[in-house]
N, C-alpha and C positions, 0 to 999 in steps of 0.2 A: 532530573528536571528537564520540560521539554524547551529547545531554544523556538520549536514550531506549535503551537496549537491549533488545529479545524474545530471550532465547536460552533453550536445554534443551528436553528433549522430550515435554513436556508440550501440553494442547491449550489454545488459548484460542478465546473468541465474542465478538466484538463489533457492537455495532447502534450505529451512529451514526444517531439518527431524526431527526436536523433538522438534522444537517453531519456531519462527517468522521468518518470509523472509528476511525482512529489517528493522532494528532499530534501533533507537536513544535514548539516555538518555535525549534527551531536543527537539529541532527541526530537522526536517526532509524539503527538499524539494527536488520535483526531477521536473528540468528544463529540461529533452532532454533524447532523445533517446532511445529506445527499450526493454521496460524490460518484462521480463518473468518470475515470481514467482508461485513457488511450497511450501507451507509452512504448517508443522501441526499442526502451530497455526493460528495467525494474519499475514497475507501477508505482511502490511507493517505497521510500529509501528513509533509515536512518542512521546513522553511524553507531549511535551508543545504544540505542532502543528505537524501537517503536509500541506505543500501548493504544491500543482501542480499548476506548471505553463507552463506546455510541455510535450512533449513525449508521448510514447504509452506506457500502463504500462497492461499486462495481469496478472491476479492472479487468483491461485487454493488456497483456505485455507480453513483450519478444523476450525477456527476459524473466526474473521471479515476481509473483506477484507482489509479497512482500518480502522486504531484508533489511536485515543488523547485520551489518559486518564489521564489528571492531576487531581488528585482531593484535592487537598492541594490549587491550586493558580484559581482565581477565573476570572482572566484571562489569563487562559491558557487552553490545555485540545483542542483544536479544529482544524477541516479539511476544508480548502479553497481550490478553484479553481478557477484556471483563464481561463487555458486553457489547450488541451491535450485531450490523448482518453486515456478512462479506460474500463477493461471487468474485472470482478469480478465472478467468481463459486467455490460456495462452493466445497468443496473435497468430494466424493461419500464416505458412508461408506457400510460396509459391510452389515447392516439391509435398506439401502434406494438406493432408485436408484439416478443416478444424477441428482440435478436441473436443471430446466433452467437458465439460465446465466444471470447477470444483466446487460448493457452499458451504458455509460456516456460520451459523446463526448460534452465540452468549446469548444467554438472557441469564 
């Protein structure tokens, strides 16, 4: 069960300027609509999970784009998807030039 839900289709912006874009202390899911993350950690963070099941979700981070990191429950800790487009780039630092971008489109 998620303690966070994004859904509808609506746009959102997020800047995480000193850590994560989007996070949860347990689950995360984002169902719908338009997200835009800039973060200088982990774009989007959930403790026990995170599930896409919708939306379009772009992310710049200095860290992963997305993560589960439980490491106490041995069922927990993990990223599903059902459906939804994802674009992921790391953040350019000052000794490297930008990557190239990774994409991920469920349907």
């Amino acid at each position: 069960m998620a303690d966070l839900t994004i859904a509808g289709s609506g746009a959102l912006q997020v800047t995480g300027a000193e850590a994560d874009g989007i996070a949860s202390k347990d689950g995360l899911t984002i169902a719908g609509g338009t997200i835009e993350i800039d973060a200088a950690d982990d774009a989007v963070r959930g403790k026990d999970v995170v599930a896409i099941a919708g939306g379009s979700v772009t992310a710049r981070a200095g860290g992963d784009g997305i993560s589960a990191d439980n490491d106490t429950d041995a069922d927990a800790g993990y990223v599903g998807s059902a459906a939804g487009r994802w674009r992921s780039t790391p953040a350019p630092t000052a000794s490297t030039p930008p990557p190239m971008p990774c994409s991920a489109v469920v349907t």
